[in-house]
N, C-alpha and C positions, 0 to 999 in steps of 0.2 A: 364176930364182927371183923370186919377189913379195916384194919388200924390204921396201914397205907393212905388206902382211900380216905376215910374219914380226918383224916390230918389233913389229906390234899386238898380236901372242902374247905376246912377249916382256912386252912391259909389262901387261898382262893378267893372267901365270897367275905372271910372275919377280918382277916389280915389287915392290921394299919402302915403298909408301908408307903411312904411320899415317893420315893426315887424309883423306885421299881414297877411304882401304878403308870409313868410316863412309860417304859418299857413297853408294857404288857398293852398298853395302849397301841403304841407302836407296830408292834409284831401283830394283830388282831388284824390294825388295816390295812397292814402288810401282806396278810394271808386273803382279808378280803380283795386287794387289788386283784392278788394275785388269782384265785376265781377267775374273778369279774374278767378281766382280759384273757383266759386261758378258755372259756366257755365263750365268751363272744366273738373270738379271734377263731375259733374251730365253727360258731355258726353260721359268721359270716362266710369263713373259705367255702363250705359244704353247701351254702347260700348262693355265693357265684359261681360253682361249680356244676352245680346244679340247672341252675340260668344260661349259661352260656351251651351247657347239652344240650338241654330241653330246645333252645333254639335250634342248634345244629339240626340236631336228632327233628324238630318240627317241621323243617325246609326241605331235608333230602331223606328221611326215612332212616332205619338202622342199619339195614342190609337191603346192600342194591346188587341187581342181577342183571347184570349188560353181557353183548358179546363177547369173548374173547378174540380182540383181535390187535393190532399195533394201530388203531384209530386214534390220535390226539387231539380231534379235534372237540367241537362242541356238541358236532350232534354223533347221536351213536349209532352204528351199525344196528338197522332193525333186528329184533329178533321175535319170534311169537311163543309161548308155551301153552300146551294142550289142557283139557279143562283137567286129565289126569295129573298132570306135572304141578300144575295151579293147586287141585283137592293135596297132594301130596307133601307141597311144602304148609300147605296150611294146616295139617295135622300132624307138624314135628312140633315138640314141647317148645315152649317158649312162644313161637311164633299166632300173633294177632292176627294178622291180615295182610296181605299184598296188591298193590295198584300198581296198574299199568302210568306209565309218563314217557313223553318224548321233550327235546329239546331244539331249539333251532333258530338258527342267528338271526340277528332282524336290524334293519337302521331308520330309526325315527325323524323324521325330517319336519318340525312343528315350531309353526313362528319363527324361521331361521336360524333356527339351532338344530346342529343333527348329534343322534346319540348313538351309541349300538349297542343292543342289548342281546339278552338272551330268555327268547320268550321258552316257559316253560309251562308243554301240554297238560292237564289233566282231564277225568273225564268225570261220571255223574256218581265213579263207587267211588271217588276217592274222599279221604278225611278230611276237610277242610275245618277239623277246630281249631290248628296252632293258626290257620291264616286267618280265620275271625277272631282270634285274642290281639293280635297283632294289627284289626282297621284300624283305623284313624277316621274313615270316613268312607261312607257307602255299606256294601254288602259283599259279600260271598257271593259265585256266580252259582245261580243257581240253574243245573245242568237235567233236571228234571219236567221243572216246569215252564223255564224260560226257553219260547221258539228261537229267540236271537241269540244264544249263549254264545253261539261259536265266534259272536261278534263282544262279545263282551273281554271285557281285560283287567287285571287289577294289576295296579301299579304304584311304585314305592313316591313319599313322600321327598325323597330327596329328586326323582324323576318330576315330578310333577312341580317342583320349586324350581327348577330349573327350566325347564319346557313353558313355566307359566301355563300348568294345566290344574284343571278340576275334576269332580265328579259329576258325569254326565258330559262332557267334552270328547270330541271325533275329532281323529287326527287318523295316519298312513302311516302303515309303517312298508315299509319295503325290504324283503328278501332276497338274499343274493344267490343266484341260480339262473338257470339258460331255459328257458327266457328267464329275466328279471321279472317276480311278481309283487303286488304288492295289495294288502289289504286293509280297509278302514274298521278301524276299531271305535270301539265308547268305553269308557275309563269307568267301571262298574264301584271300582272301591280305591284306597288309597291305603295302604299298610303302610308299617317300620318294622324294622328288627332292629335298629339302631344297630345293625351290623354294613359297614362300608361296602365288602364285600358282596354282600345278599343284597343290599340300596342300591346300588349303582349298577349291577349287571341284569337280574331277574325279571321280568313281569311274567305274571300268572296268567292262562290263558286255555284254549278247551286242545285235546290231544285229537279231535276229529280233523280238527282245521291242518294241523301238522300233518299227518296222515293225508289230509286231499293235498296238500303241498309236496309231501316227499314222493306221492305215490304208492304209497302203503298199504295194504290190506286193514280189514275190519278188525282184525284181531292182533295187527302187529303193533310194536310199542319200542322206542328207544330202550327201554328197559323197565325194569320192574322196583317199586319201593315196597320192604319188608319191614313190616313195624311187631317189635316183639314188647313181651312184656317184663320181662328185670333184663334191664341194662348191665348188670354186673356179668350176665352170662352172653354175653356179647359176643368175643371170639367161639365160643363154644359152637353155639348158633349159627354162626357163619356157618362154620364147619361142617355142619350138619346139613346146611339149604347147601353147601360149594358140593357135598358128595352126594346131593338127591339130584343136581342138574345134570343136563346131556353132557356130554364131554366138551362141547364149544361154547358153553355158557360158565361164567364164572362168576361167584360172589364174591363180595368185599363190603366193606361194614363202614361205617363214616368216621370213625376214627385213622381207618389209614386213608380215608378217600381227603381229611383233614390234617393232618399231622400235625401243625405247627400249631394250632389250634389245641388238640388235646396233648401235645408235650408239653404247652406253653400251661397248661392247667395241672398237670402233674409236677410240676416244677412250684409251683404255688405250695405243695404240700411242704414242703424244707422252711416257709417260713411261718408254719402251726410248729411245728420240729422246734424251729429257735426261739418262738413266741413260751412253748413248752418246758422250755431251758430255761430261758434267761430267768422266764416268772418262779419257777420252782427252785432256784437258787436263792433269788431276795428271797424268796420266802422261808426257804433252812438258814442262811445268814441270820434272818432275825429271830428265827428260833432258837437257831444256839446263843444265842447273843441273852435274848434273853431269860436263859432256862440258865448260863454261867453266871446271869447278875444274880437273879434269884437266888441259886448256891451258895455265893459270895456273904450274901446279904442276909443269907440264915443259915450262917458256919457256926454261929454258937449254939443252934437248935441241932443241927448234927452232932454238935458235940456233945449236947445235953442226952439226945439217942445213942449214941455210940457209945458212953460212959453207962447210961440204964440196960446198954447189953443187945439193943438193936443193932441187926446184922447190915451191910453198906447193901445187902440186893433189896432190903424192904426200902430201906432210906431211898435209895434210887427211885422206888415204885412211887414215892408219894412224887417226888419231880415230875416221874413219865407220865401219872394224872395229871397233875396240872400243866403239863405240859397239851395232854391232851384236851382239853378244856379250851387252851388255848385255840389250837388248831378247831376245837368242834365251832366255837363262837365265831370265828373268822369264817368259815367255809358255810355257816349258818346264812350271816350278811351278805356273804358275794354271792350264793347261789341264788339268794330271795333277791339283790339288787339285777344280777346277769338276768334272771329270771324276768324281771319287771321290764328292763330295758329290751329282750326280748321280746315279749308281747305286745308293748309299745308301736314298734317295728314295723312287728308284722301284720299288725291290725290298722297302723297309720300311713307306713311308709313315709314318714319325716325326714327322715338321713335321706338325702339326693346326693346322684352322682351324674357326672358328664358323659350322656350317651355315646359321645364319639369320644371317648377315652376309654371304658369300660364294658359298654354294648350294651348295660343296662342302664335306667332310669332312677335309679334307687339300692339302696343299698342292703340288699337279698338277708336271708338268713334263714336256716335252717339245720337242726339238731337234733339225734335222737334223743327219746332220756337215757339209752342204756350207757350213750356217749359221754353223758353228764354224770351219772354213776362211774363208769372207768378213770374221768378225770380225777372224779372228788375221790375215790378210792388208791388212784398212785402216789397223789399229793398225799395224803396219810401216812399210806406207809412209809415213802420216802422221807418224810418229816420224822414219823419215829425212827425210824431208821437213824436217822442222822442223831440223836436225841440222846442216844447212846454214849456217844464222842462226849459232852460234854457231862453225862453225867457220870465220866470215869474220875473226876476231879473228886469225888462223894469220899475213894475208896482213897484219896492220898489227903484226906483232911482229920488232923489229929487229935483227939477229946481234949488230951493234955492242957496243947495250946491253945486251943481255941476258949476252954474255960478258965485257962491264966487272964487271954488278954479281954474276957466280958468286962 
């Protein structure tokens, strides 16, 4: 029989103590807060971190392959690659699929208001699922079966409240070039990204129309979007598409084509880091606190052990049960509450956030379990760990006096 252990039940679940049941109380919702914020503060970050890529990553692709040349402006130096170059980067690991896009500046002159955008080509292979998560109203152009595509446009939410436009509305836009040309569109769908940057400069449009504008061949393209499939091998990837191109073409990947964007989300990381700290602190605070009142409070029960010949490392072992005990009940609560408030979330989206503060709508969330395992397993250790400290008081408490002063 484990005499430790069976004492540590005893005093646990039998035990009549008034002053130390308020503790133990204490420290239980201590460790559940402590959970609850340490799993919801890492799903949320993994949540928006996630959201604001997926966006990026859904507008310009993962690896883009333009000219290499000192061009700053908005449209790029055409360039074409062979259907060899095309089969080649589509059968390096990682890599899904590559589209052709061009880009090319435009000024909207509608109802007296002029805008200047930057219309961006695509053509009938490219993915248009992140632009249909993203309608608000209308369609996807559809480049297959619609004869008018190259007449069709999609256009941001924030463009169309300002223009006083609709879906199904013709308007001109005008291109600056020698001659000055200009062509009329029909507003096919109305998107958001609830990103400023993507709202106020972009409309979506066909890559043929670009191409009879710049003068372009059938097969040329401002550049290329490479969409892979684990983002985490991202640089790698690059690297792989940058040494299968000709020597004048160069890839680059949307995180440096973005910077301030993805430092601005790695920097986010430092405060799961402090959220990590701060909570795993109260939470040993009030374990040592209450594993010392506990000792205090049953000095004459070590004295009565200590006097029948029990050695201070068993004595200790009944504490670091109940000690244990403590922490399993707490980590019980917060996982099952994180857990609920979790699912909630994700199934309702209830928690709202301010599009033009945040880029999203709602307040994301996303965790793995093995995430939620690493958590509840350091807080553990770390708690016993700590657990230690206090129960070194066991080994300087002395039979003598303690069953003088019963």
């Amino acid at each position: 029989m484990n005499f430790p252990f069976f004492l540590a039940k005893r005093i646990t679940f039998v035990g009549q103590r008034t002053f130390s049941k308020l503790i133990v109380r204490v420290t239980i919702g201590a460790l559940t807060l402590a959970i609850i914020a340490i799993i919801l503060s890492v799903a949320i970050l993994n949540g928006f971190k996630g959201g604001i890529t997926d966006k990026q990553r859904g507008f310009f692709g993962d690896v883009i392959v333009t000219k290499y040349d000192l061009n700053s402006s908005y449209e790029n130096t055409p360039l074409a690659l062979d259907s060899t170059e095309i089969n080649e980067i589509k059968q390096l690991p990682n890599v899904v699929n590559l589209y052709p896009f061009a880009t090319k500046a435009g000024i909207m002159n509608v109802n007296g208001e002029v805008e200047g955008v930057l219309l961006k080509g695509i053509d009938k292979d490219y993915d248009q699922e992140y632009l249909s998560k993203t309608l608000l109203e209308g369609d996807t152009i559809d480049f297959i079966h619609d004869e008018d595509a190259e007449n069709k446009i999609l256009l941001s939410s924030y463009l169309c409240n300002r223009l006083h436009l609709k879906v199904g509305d013709e308007f001109l836009m005008y291109f600056i070039q020698e001659p000055i040309r200009k062509r009329k569109f029909k507003i096919q769908g109305v998107y958001s990204t609830n990103s400023d940057e993507l709202d106020k400069i972009y409309v979506i449009g066909s890559l043929n129309l670009i191409r009879r504008l710049n003068n372009l061949g059938p097969n040329e393209a401002g550049g290329y979007e490479i969409r892979i499939n684990n983002f985490a091998l991202l640089d790698s990837t690059t690297r792989l598409v940058d040494e299968t191109l000709p020597l004048e073409l160069t890839a680059t990947n949307v995180v440096e084509q973005l910077p301030d964007i993805f430092n601005w989300l790695n920097m986010l990381d430092m405060n799961d880091n402090i959220i990590f700290a701060l909570m795993v602190i109260v939470a040993v605070i009030n374990m040592i606190s209450a594993l010392l009142i506990s000792i205090l409070e049953r000095s004459a029960m070590i004295g009565v052990l200590k006097a029948l010949g029990m050695a201070n490392k068993g004595i200790k072992k009944i504490f670091l049960y109940n000690s244990l005990y403590l922490i399993g009940y707490g980590l019980v609560l917060g996982n099952g509450i994180a857990l609920a408030i979790y699912l909630f979330q994700r199934s309702t989206r209830f928690f709202k956030l301010d599009p033009s503060i945040y880029y999203i709508e709602y307040v994301p969330m996303f965790i793995h379990w093995y995430d939620v395992v690493l958590l509840n397993g350091a807080l553990i250790v770390i708690a016993l760990l700590t657990m230690f400290i206090p129960s070194m008081l066991i080994s300087r408490i002395s039979p003598i006096k303690t069953l003088q002063f019963k």
